[in-house]
N, CA, C and O atoms as CSV, one atom per row, in Angstrom:
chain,resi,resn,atom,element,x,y,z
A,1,UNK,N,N,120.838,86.998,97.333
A,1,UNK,CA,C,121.118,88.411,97.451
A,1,UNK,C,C,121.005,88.802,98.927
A,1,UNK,O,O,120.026,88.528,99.620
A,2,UNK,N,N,122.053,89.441,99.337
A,2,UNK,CA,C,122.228,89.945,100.940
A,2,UNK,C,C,121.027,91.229,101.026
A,2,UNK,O,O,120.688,91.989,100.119
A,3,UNK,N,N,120.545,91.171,102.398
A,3,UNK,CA,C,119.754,92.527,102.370
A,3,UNK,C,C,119.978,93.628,102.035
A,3,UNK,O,O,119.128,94.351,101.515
A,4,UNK,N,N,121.257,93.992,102.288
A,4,UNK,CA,C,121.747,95.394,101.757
A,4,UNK,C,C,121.912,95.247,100.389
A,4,UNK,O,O,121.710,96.139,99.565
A,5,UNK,N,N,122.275,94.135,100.153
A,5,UNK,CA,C,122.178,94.355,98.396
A,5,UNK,C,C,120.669,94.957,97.590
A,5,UNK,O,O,120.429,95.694,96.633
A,6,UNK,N,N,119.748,94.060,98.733
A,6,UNK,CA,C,118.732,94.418,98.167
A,6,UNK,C,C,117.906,95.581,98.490
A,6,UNK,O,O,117.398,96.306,97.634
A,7,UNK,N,N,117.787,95.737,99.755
A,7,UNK,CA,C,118.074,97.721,99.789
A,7,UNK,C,C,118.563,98.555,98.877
A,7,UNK,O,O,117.984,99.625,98.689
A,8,UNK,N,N,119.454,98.293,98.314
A,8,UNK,CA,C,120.375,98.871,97.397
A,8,UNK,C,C,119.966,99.101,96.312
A,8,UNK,O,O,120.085,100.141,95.663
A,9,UNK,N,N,119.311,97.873,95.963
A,9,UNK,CA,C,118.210,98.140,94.730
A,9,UNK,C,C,116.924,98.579,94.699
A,9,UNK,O,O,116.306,98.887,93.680
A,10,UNK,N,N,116.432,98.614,96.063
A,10,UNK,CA,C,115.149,99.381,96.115
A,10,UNK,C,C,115.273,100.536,95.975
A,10,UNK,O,O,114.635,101.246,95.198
A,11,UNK,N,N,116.724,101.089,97.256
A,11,UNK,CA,C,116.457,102.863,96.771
A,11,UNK,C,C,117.179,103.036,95.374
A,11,UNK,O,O,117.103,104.262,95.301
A,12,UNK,N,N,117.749,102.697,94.358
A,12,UNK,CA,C,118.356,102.995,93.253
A,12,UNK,C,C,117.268,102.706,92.500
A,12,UNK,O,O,117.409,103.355,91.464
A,13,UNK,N,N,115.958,101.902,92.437
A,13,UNK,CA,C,115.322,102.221,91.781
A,13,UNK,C,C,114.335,103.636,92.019
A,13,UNK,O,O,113.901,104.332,91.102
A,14,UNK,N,N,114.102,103.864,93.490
A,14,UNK,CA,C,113.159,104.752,94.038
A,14,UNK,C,C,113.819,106.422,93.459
A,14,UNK,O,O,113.135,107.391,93.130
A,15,UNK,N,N,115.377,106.318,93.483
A,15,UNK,CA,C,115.802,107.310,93.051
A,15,UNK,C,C,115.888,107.277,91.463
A,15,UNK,O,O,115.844,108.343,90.847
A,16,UNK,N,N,115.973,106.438,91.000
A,16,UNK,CA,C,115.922,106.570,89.589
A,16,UNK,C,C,114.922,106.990,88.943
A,16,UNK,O,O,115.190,107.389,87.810
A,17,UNK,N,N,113.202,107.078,89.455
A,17,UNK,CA,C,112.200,107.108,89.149
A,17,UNK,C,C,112.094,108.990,89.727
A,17,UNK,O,O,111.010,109.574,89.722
A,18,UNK,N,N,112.875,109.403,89.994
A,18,UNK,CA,C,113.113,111.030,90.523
A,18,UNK,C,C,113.047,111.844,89.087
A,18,UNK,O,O,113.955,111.882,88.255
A,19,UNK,N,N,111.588,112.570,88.982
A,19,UNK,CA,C,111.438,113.409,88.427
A,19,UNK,C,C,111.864,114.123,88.029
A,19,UNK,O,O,112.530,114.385,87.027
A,20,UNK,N,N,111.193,114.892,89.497
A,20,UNK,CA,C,111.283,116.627,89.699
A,20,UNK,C,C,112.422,116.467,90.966
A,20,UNK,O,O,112.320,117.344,91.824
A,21,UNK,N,N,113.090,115.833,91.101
A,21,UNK,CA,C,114.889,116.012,92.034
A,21,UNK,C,C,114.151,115.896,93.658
A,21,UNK,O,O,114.854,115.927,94.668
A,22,UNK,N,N,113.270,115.816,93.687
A,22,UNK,CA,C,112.720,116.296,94.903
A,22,UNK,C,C,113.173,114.827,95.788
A,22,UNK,O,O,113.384,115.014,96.987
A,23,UNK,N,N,113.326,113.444,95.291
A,23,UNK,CA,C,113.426,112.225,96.318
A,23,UNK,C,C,114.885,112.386,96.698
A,23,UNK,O,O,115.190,112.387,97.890
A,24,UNK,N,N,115.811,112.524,95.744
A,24,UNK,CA,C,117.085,112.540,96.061
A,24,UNK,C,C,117.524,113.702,97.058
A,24,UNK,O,O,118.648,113.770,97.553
A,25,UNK,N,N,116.484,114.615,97.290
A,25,UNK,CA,C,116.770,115.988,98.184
A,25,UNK,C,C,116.187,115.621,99.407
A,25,UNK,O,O,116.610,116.245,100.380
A,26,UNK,N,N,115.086,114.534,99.669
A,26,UNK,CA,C,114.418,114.303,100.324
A,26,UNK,C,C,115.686,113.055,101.567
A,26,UNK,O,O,115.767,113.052,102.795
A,27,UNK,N,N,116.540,112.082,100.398
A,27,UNK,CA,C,117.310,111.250,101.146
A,27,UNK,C,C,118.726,112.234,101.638
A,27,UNK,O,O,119.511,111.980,102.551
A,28,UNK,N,N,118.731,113.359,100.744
A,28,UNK,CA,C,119.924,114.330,101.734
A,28,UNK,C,C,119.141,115.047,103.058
A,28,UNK,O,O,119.857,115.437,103.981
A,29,UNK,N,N,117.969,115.185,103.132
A,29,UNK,CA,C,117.438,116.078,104.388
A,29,UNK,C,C,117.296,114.992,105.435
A,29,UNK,O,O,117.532,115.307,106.601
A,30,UNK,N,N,116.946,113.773,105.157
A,30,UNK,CA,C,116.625,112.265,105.985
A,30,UNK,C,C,118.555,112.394,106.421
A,30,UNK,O,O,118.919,112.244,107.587
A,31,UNK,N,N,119.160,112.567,105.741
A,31,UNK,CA,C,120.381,111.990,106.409
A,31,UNK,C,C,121.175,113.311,107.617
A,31,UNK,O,O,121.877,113.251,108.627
A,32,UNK,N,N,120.501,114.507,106.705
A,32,UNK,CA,C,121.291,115.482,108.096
A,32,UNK,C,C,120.044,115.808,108.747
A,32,UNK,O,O,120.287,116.940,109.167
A,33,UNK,N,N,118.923,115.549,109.079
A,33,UNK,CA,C,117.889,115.674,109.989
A,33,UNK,C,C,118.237,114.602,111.253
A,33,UNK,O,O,118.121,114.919,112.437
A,34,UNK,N,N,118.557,113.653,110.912
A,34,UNK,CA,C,118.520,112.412,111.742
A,34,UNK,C,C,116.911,111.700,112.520
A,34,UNK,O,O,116.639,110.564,112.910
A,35,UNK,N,N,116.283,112.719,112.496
A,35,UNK,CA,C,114.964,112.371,113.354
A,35,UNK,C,C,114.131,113.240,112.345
A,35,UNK,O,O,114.805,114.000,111.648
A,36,UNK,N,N,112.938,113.246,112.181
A,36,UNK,CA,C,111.779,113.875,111.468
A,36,UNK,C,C,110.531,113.460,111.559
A,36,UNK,O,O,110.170,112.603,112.365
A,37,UNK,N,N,109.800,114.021,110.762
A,37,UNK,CA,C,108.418,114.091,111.264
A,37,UNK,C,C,108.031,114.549,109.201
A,37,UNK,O,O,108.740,115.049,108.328
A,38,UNK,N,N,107.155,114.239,109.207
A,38,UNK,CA,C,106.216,114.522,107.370
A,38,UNK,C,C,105.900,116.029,107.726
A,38,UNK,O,O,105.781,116.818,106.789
A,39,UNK,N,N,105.782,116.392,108.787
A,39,UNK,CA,C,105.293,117.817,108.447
A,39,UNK,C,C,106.688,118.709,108.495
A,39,UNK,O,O,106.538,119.925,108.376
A,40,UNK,N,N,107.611,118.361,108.608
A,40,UNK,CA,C,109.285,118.973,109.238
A,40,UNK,C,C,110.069,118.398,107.948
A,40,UNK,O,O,111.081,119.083,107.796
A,41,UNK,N,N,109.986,117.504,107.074
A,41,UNK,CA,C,110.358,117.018,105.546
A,41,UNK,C,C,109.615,117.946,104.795
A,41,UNK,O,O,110.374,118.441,103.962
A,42,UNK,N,N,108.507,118.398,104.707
A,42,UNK,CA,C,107.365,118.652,104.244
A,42,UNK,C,C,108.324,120.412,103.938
A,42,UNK,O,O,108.938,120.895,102.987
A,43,UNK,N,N,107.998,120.839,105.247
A,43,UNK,CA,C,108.499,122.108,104.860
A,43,UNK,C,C,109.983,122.432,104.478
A,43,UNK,O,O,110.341,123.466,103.913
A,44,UNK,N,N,110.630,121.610,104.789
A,44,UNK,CA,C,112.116,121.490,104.105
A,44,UNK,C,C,112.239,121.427,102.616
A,44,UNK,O,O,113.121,122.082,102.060
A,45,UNK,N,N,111.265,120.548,101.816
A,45,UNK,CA,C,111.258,120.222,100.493
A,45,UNK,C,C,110.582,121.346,100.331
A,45,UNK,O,O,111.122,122.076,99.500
A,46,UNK,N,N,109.325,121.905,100.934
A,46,UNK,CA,C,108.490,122.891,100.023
A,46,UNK,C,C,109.100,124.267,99.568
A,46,UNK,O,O,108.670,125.015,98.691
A,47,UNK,N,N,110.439,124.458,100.540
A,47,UNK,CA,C,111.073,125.595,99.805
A,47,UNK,C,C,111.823,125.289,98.725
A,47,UNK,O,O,112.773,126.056,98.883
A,48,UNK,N,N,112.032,124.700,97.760
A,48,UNK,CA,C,112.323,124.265,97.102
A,48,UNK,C,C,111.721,123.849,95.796
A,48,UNK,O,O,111.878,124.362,94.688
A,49,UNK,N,N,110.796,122.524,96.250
A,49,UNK,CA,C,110.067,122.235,95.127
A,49,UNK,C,C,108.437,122.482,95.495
A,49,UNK,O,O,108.061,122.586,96.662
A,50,UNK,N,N,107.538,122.561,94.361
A,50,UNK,CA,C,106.324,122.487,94.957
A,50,UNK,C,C,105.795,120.888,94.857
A,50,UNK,O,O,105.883,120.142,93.882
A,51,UNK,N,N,105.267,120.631,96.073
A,51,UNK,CA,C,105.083,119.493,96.433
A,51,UNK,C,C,104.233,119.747,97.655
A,51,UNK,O,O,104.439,120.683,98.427
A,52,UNK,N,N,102.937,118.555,97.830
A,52,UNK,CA,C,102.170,118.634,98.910
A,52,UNK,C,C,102.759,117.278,100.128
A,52,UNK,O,O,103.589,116.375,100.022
A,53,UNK,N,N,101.935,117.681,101.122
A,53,UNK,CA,C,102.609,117.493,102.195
A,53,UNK,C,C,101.651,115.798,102.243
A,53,UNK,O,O,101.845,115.039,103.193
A,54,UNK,N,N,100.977,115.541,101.464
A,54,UNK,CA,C,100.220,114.757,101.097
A,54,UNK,C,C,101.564,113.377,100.619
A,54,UNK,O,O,101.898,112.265,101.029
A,55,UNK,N,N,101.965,114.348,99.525
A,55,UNK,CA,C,103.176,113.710,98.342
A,55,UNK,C,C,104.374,113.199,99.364
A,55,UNK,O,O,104.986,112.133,99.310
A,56,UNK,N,N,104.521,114.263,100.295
A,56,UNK,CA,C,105.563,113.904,101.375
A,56,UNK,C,C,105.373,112.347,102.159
A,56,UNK,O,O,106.076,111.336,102.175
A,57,UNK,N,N,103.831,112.775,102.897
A,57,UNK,CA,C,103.748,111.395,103.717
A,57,UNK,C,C,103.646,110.094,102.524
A,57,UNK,O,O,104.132,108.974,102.685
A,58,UNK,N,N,103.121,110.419,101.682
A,58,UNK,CA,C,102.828,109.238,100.725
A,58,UNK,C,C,104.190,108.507,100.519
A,58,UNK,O,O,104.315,107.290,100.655
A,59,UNK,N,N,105.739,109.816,99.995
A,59,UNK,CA,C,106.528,108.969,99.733
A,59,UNK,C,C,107.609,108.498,101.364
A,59,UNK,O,O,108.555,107.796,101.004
A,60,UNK,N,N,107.614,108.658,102.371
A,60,UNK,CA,C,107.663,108.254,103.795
A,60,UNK,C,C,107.337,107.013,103.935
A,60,UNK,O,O,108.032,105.997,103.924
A,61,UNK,N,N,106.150,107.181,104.077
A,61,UNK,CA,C,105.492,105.365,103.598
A,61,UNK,C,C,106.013,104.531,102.770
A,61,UNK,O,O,106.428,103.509,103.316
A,62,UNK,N,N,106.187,104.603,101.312
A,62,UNK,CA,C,106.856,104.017,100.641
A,62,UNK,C,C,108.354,103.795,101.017
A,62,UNK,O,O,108.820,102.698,100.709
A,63,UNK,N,N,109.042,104.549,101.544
A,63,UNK,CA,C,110.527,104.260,101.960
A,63,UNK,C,C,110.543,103.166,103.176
A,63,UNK,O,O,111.267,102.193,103.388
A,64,UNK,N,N,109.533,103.686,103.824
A,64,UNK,CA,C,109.748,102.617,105.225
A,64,UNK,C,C,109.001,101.416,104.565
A,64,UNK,O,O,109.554,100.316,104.598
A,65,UNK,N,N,107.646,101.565,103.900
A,65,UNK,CA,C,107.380,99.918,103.929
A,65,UNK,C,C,107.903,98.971,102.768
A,65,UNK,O,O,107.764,97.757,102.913
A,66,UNK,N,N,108.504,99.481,101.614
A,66,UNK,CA,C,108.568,99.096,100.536
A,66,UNK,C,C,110.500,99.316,100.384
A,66,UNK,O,O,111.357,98.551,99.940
A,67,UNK,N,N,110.556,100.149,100.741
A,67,UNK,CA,C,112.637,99.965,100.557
A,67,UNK,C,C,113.237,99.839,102.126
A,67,UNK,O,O,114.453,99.715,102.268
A,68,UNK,N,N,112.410,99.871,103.220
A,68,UNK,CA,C,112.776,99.391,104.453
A,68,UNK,C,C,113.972,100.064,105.040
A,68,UNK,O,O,114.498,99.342,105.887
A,69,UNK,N,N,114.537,101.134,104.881
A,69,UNK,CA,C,115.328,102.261,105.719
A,69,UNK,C,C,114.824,103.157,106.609
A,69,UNK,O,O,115.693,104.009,106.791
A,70,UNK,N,N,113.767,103.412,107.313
A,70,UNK,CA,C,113.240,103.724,108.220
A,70,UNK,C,C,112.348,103.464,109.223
A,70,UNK,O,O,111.320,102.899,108.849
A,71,UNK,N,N,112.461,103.767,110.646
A,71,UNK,CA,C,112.213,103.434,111.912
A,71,UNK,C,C,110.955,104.462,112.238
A,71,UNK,O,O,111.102,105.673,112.068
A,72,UNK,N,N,110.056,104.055,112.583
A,72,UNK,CA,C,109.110,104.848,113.171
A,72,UNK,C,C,108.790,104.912,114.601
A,72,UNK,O,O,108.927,103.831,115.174
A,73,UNK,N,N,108.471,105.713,115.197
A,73,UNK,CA,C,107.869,105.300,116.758
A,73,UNK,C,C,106.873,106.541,116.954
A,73,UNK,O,O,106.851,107.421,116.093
A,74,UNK,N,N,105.974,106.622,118.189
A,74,UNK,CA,C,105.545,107.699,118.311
A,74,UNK,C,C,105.151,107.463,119.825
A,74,UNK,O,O,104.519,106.548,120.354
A,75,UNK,N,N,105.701,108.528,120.308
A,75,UNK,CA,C,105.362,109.094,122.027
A,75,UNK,C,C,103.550,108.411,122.481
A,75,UNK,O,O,103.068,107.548,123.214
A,76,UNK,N,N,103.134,109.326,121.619
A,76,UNK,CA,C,101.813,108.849,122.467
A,76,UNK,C,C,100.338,109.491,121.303
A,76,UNK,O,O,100.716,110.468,120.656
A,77,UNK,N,N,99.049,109.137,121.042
A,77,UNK,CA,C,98.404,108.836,120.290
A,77,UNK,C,C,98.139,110.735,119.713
A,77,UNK,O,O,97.973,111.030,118.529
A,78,UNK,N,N,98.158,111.570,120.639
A,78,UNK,CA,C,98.500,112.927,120.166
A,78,UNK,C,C,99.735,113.635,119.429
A,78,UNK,O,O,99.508,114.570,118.662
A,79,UNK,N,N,101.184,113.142,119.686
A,79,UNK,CA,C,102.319,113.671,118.990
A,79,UNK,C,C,101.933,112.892,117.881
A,79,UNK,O,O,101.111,111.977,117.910
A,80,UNK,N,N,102.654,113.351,116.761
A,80,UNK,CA,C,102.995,112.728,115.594
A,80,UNK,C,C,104.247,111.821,115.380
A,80,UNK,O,O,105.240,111.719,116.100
A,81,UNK,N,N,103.936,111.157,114.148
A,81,UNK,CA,C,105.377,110.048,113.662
A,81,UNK,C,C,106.274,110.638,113.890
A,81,UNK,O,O,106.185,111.775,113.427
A,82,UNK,N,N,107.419,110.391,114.549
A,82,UNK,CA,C,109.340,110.307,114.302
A,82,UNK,C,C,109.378,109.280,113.735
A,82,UNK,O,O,108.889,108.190,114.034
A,83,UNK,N,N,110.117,109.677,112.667
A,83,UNK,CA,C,111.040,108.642,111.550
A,83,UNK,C,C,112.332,108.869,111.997
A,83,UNK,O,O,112.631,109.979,112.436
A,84,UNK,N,N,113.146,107.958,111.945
A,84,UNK,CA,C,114.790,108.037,111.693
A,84,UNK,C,C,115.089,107.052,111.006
A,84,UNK,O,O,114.218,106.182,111.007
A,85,UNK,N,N,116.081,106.816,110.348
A,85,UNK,CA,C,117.055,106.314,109.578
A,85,UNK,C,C,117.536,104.462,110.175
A,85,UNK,O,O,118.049,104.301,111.282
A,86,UNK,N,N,117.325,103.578,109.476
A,86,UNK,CA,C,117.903,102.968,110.856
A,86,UNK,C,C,119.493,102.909,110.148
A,86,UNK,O,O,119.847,102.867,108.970
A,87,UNK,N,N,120.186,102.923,111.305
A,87,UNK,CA,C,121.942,102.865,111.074
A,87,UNK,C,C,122.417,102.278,110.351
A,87,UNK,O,O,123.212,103.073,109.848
A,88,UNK,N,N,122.565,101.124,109.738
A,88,UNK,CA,C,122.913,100.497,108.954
A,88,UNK,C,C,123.149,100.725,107.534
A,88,UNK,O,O,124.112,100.304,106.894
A,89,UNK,N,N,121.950,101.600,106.995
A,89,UNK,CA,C,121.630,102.124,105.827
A,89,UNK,C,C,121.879,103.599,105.823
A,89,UNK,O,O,121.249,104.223,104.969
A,90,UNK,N,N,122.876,104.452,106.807
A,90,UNK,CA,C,122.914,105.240,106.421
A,90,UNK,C,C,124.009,105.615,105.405
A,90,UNK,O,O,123.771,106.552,104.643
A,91,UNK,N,N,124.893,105.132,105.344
A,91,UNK,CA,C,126.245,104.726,104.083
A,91,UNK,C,C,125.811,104.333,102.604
A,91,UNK,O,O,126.484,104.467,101.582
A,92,UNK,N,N,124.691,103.883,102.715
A,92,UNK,CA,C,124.035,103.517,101.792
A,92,UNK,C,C,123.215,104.605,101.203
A,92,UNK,O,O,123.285,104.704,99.978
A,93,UNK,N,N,122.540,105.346,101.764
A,93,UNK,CA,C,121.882,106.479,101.414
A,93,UNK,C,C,122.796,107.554,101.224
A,93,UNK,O,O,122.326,108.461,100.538
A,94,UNK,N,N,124.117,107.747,101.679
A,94,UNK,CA,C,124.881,109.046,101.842
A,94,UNK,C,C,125.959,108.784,100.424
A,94,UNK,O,O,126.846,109.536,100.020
A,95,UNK,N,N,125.506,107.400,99.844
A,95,UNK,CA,C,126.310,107.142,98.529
A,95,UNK,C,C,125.254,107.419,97.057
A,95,UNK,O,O,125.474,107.844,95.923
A,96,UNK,N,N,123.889,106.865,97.883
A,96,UNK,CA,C,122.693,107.185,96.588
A,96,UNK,C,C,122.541,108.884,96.439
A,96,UNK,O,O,122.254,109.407,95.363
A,97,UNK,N,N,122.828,109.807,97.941
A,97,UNK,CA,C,122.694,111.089,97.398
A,97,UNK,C,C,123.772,111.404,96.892
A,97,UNK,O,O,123.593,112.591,96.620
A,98,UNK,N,N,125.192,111.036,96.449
A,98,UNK,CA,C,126.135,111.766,96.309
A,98,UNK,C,C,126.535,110.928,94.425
A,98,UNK,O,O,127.581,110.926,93.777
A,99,UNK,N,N,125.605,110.528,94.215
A,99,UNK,CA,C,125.795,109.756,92.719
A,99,UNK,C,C,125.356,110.961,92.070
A,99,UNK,O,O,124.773,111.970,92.466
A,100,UNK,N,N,125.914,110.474,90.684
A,100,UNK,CA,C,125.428,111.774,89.745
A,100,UNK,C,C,123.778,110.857,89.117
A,100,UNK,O,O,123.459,109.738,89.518
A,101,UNK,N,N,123.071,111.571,88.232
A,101,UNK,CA,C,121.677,111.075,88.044
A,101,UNK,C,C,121.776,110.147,86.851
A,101,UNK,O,O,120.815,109.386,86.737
A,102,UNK,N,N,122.614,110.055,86.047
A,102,UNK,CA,C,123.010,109.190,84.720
A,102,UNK,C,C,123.379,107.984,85.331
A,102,UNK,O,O,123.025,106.950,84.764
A,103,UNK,N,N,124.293,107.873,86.821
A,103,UNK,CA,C,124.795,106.653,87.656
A,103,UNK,C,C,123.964,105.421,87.956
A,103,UNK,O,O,124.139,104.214,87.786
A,104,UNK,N,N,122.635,106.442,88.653
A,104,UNK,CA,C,121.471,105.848,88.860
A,104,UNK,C,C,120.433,105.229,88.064
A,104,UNK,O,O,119.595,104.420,88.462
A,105,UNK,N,N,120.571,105.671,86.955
A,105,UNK,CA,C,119.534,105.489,85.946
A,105,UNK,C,C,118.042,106.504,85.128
A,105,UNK,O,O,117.170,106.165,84.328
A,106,UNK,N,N,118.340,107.763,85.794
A,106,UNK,CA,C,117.668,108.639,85.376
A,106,UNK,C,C,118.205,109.319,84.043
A,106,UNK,O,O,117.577,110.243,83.525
C-alpha cells in the first residue's frame, strides 16, 4: 500500500468516527486557514459546535501523529504551535471534506 493510500485510510477512518460534524469542519477550516494555531481552530469550531479547546488540541495531535498530514514548527519557546498542512495531502483532504457522510462510512 502506497502512503497516500494509506493516509487515505487514516483520515476516512478519522472522519468516519465524526459524531457531532465537528472533524469534517475542522479538515475544511485546516484547508482554507493554511497556517493555524489550536487556539485559532479552537475558536473557529467553537462558533459552531460546543467543543473545548482541550478536544481541539487533543484532536491536532492525533492528525499529525497518527494520520500524518500536518507540519508543525514553532518560532521560539514563548509563541505557540503553527500547524500547516503538508502539500501533498491537501487534494486529499479537499476530497474527504467534500464527500457526503454515507461515502465515508458514517
Amino acid at each position: 500500500m502506497s502512503l497516500k493510500a494509506s493516509i487515505m485510510t487514516r483520515l476516512e477512518k478519522f472522519v468516519a468516527a465524526d459524531v457531532n460534524g465537528y472533524r469534517k469542519k475542522f479538515l475544511d477550516l485546516v484547508i482554507k486557514c493554511k497556517e493555524f494555531t489550536v487556539d485559532q481552530i479552537h475558536d473557529l469550531i467553537s462558533k459552531e459546535y460546543t467543543v473545548t479547546r482541550n478536544e481541539v488540541a487533543s484532536m491536532i495531535g492525533y492528525i499529525q501523529s497518527k494520520v500524518g498530514i500536518l507540519k508543525s514548527h514553532k518560532e521560539s519557546y514563548k509563541t505557540p504551535i503553527v500547524y500547516t498542512v503538508k502539500d501533498e495531502y491537501i487534494d486529499i483532504i479537499k476530497m474527504m471534506v467534500g464527500k457526503s457522510p454515507q461515502s465515508v462510512g458514517i
